[in-house]
N, C-alpha and C positions, 0 to 999 in steps of 0.2 A: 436602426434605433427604433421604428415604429413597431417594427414587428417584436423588439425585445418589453415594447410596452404593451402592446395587444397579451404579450403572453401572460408577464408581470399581473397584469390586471384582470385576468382571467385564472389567475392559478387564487390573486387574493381575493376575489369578488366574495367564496362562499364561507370564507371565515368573516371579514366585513359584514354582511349578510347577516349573519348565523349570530354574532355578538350584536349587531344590532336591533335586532328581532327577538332573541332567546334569552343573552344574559340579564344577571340582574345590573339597576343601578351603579352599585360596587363596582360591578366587574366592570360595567360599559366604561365608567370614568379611570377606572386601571388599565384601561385599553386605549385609550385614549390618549391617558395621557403617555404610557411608551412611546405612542407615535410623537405626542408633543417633545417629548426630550431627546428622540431623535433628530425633529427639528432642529431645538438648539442646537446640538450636537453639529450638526450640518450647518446650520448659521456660526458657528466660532468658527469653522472652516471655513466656510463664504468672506469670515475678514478677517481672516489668517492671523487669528490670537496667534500666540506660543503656544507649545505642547502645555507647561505650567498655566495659562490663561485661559486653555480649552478645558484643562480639570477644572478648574474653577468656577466656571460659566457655566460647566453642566452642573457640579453638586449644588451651586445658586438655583440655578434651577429645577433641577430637583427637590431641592428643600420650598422654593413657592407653589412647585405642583405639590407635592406632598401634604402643604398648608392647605392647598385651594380642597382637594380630596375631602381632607378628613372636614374639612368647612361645611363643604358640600353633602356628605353623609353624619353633620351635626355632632364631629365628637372632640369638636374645639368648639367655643365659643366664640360668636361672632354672626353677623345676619349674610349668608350667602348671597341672598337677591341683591343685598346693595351693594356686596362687593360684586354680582355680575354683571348690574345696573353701571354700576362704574366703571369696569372693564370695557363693556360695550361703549360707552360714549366715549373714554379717550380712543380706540378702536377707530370708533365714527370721526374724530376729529382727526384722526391721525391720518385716514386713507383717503380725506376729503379735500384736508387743506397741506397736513405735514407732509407727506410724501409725494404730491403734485409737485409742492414748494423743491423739495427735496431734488426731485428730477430735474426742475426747470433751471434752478441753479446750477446744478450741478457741485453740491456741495461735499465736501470732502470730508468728513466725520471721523472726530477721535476713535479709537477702540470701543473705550465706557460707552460713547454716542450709539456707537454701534450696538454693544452689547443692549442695552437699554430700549435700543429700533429692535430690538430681535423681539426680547418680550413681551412688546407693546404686538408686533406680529402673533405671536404664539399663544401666548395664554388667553388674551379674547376668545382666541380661533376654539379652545378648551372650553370655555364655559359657554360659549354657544352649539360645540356638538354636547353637551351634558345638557343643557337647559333645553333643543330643539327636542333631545330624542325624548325627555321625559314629558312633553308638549305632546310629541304625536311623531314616533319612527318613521313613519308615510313621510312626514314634513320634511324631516332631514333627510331621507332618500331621495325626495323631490329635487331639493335644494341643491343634494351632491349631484346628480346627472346632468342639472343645469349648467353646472363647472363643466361636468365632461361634455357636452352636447357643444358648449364652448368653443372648449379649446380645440375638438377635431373639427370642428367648421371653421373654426379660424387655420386649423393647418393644411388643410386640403382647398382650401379657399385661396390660401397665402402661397401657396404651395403649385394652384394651380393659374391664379389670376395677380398675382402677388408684383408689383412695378413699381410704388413708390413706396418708401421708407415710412415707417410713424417716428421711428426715433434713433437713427442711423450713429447718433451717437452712444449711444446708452445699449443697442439691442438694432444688431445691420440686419438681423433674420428678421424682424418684424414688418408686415406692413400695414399701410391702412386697408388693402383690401383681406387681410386678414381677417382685421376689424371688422370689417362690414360681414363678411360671412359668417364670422361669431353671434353680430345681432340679430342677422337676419335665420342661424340655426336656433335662436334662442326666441325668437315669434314664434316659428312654426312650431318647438317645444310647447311655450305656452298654449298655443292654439291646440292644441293634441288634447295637455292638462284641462283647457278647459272644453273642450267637447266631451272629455271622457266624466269629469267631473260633474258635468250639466246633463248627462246621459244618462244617471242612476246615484244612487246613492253611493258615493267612494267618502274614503278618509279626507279628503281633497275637497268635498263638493261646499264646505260650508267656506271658504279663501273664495271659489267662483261661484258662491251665492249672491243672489241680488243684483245681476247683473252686473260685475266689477272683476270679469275678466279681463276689461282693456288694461280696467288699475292694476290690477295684478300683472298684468305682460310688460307693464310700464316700468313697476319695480323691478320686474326680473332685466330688463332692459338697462336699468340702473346698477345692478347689481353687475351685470357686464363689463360695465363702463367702469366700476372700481377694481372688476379685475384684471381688466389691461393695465391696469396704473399699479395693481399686483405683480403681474408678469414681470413689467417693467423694473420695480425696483428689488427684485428677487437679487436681481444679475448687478447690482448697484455696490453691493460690498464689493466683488469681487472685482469690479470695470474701477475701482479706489485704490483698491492695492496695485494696480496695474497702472495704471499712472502714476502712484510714488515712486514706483519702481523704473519707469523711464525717466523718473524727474533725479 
């Protein structure tokens, strides 16, 4: 499996790359968003709509990326900021309080429920890679290596030091000393960002200006901490239907 992802990720790396660096606008958020209706796609499966309920859940979906698009390149009317402004905060409320809540209960969610957690996941994730890469590509390349810098410190970490469980109900592969390798590969990232960014002038250097490398290490330290609570409820549809199904 690791090796099919080293490949995976090395064969996609220079079109990812290449659209993020080269294309225009347009095209970046039509790139984008395929990836996003893949998601769904892949989410109606994670809560095993019906074949009829999977068509549906994607043309929905499609028809609000298609909205968000043409919003986005101004040939609807309507104010994109606020609608990203808003996306981002249910986003933030969702991953902070809903989906903590979510796991702890262990709550069992209708289809609609689901469908509805799908694109509360999804479409944020859309207007933050649109709104990062027109901010500064450097940022969002940043941001995406921090994921990956992640998740292989947490698996080789887990993988190698790996004993007690973070949430044996929900995810028996995880553990906290995963966890800990993840924060601790995601210092030494920041540490990296911020000597290279304090080292000369980079696209970076003005985030670890003024001394505010720790604050910056801090949020990306944060941002860790919502994406184990990400991990975790990925695998939540599926650990739902697998329980009605013994029930």
């Amino acid at each position: 499996m690791l090796l099919t992802r080293v490949v995976t990720a090395v064969a996609l790396l220079p079109v990812v790359l290449g659209m993020l660096f080269l294309s225009s606008p347009a095209v970046w958020g039509l790139f984008v968003l395929a990836i996003a209706l893949v998601s769904c796609w892949e989410w109606s499966r994670m809560c095993h709509f019906t074949p009829k309920g999977q068509g549906a859940y994607l043309v929905a979906s499609g028809a609000i990326g298609a909205f968000l698009w043409l919003l986005y390149l101004r040939f609807v009317p309507g104010n994109f900021v606020a609608a990203a402004l808003t996306g981002f905060i249910i986003a933030t409320i969702f991953w902070i309080v809903g989906a903590p809540a979510w796991l702890a209960q262990k709550w069992r969610p209708s289809p609609s429920t689901c469908a509805v957690a799908g694109w509360i996941v999804v479409w944020p994730s859309w207007l933050a890679f649109v709104v990062l890469r027109d901010t500064s590509p450097w940022i969002l390349l940043a941001l995406t290596v921090l994921v990956w810098v992640a998740d292989i410190a947490a698996y080789f970490a887990g993988k190698r030091f790996g004993r007690h469980k973070l949430a044996p109900a929900v995810s028996p592969g995880k553990t906290w000393e995963g966890v800990y390798g993840a924060l601790a590969g995601v210092v030494a990232y920041g540490a990296v960002l911020a000597w290279l960014a304090n080292s000369g002038e980079t696209p970076l250097t003005t985030i670890f200006d003024d001394g505010a490398s720790v604050e910056v290490i801090l949020g990306m330290l944060a941002l860790t901490a919502v994406s184990v609570v990400g991990d975790l409820f990925e695998v939540v549809p599926a650990l739902t239907e697998a329980i009605k199904k013994l029930h």
